[in-house]
N, C-alpha and C positions, 0 to 999 in steps of 0.2 A: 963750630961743627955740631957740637952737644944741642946749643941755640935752633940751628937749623932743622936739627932732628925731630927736635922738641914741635917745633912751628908744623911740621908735615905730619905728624901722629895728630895734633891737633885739628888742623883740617881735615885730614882723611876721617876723624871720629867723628867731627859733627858732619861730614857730607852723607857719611854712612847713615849714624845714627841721628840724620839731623829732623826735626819735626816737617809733617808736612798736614796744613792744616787746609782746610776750603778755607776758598775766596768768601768772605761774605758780602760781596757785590757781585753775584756774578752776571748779570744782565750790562754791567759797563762792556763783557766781552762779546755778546750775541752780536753779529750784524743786523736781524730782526729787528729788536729791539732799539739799535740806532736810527735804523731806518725810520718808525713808525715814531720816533723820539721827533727825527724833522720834520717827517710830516705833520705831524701835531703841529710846531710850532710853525709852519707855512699854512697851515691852514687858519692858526689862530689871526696872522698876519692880514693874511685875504681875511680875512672875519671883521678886521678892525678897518682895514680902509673901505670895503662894504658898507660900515655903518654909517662912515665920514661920510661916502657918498652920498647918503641916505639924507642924511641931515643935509647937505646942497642940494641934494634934489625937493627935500622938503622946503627951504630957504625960497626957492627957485619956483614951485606949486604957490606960495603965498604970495608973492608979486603979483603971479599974471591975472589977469583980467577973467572973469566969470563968460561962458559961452564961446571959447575964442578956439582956436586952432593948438596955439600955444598951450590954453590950459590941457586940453586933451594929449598934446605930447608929454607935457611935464606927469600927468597923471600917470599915466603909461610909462613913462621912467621909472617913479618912484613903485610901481606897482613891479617891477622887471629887478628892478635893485631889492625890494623887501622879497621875490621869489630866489632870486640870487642868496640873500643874507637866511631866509631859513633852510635853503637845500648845504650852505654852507653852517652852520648849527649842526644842523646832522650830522655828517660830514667829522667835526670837531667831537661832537659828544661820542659816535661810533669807536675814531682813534684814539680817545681818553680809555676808554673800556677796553678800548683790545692792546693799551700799552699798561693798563693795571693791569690785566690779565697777561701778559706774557712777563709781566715781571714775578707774578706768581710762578707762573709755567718753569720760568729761568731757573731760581729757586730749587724746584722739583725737581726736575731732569738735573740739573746741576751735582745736585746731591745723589742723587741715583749715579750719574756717570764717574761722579770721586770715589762713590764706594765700590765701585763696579772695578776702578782703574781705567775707564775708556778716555778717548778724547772727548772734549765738550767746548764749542757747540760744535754741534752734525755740520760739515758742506753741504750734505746733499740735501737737510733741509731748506737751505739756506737757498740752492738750488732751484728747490721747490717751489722757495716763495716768492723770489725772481719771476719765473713764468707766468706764476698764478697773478702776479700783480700786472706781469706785460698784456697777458689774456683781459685781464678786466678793462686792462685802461686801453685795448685796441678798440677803433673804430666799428660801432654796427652797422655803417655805413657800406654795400655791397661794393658800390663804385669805388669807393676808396681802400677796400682793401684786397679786389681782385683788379687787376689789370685791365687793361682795355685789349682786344683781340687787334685792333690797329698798329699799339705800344708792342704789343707780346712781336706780332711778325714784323717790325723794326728793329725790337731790339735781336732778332733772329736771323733777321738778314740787312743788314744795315743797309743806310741809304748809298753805300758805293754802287750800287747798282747802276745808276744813271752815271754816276760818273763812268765807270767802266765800260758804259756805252759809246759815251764820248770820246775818251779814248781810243776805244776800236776805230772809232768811225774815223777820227783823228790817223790811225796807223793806215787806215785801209788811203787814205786818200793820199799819204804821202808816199804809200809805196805805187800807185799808179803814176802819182806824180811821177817817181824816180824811176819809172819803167817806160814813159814818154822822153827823159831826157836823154835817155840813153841813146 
């Protein structure tokens, strides 16, 4: 009983008085931060089969024949694959700098939110960044991101219309029917 007593003053004094220190990782908690982590590494991905490609289509320009049909596609490959392989560079060096920099950002805000007592990290940043990322990677395409006026009044008045015709026409001829046999 003494034993028992002993064990619960124990606990109850270090849960009281127990230390409570920062994380000194705190960017392993941000969502942000994961996010822009796999991005990084899917882009680095596409980066590397890009170049593979590059060198087959480079492989592939040195076979063909000088003035041919051939040589003009293969050129045009490799010209398509090296615009592809620098828009993805950028792309790679952009999310390098913006996951050094949010691991700074982490850090900061971190420490500010411990000493503050708040929660960390914000939802509603997190919220934020969700959108902003859907907004970028929508379509500038008009077509593709309003409807068609054909699409909108189908999907408004479905196509039972016709059937519903049929129907009718269907009741109307079997109640004449059923008014002759009488």
């Amino acid at each position: 009983m003494r034993c028992f007593r002993l064990i619960f003053v124990t606990i109850s004094l270090i849960s009281i008085f127990g230390c409570n220190r920062p994380d000194p990782n705190p960017h392993f908690m941000d969502p942000i931060y994961k996010h822009l982590g796999e991005r990084v590494s899917q882009t680095k991905s596409q980066l590397d089969t890009e170049i593979k490609a590059l060198e087959e289509a480079e492989k592939t320009l040195a076979k063909t024949q000088p003035l041919t049909h051939e040589r003009k596609v293969a050129e045009r490959d490799v010209q398509s694959i090296r615009k592809r392989i620098e828009g993805l560079r950028q792309e790679f060096d952009y999310l390098s700098i913006r996951l050094e920099r949010r691991l700074v950002e982490d850090k900061v805000n971190y420490r500010l939110a411990f000493e503050k007592g708040e929660a960390w990290p914000d939802p509603e940043e997190y919220k934020a960044y969700l959108t902003t990322l859907r907004l970028n990677q929508a379509s500038k395409n008009w077509n593709e991101r309003v409807p068609k006026l054909q699409d909108r009044i189908l999907a408004a008045w479905p196509s039972g219309g016709a059937e519903a015709k049929k129907e009718t026409g269907n009741s109307e001829n079997q109640t004449k029917s059923g008014g002759e046999e009488e």
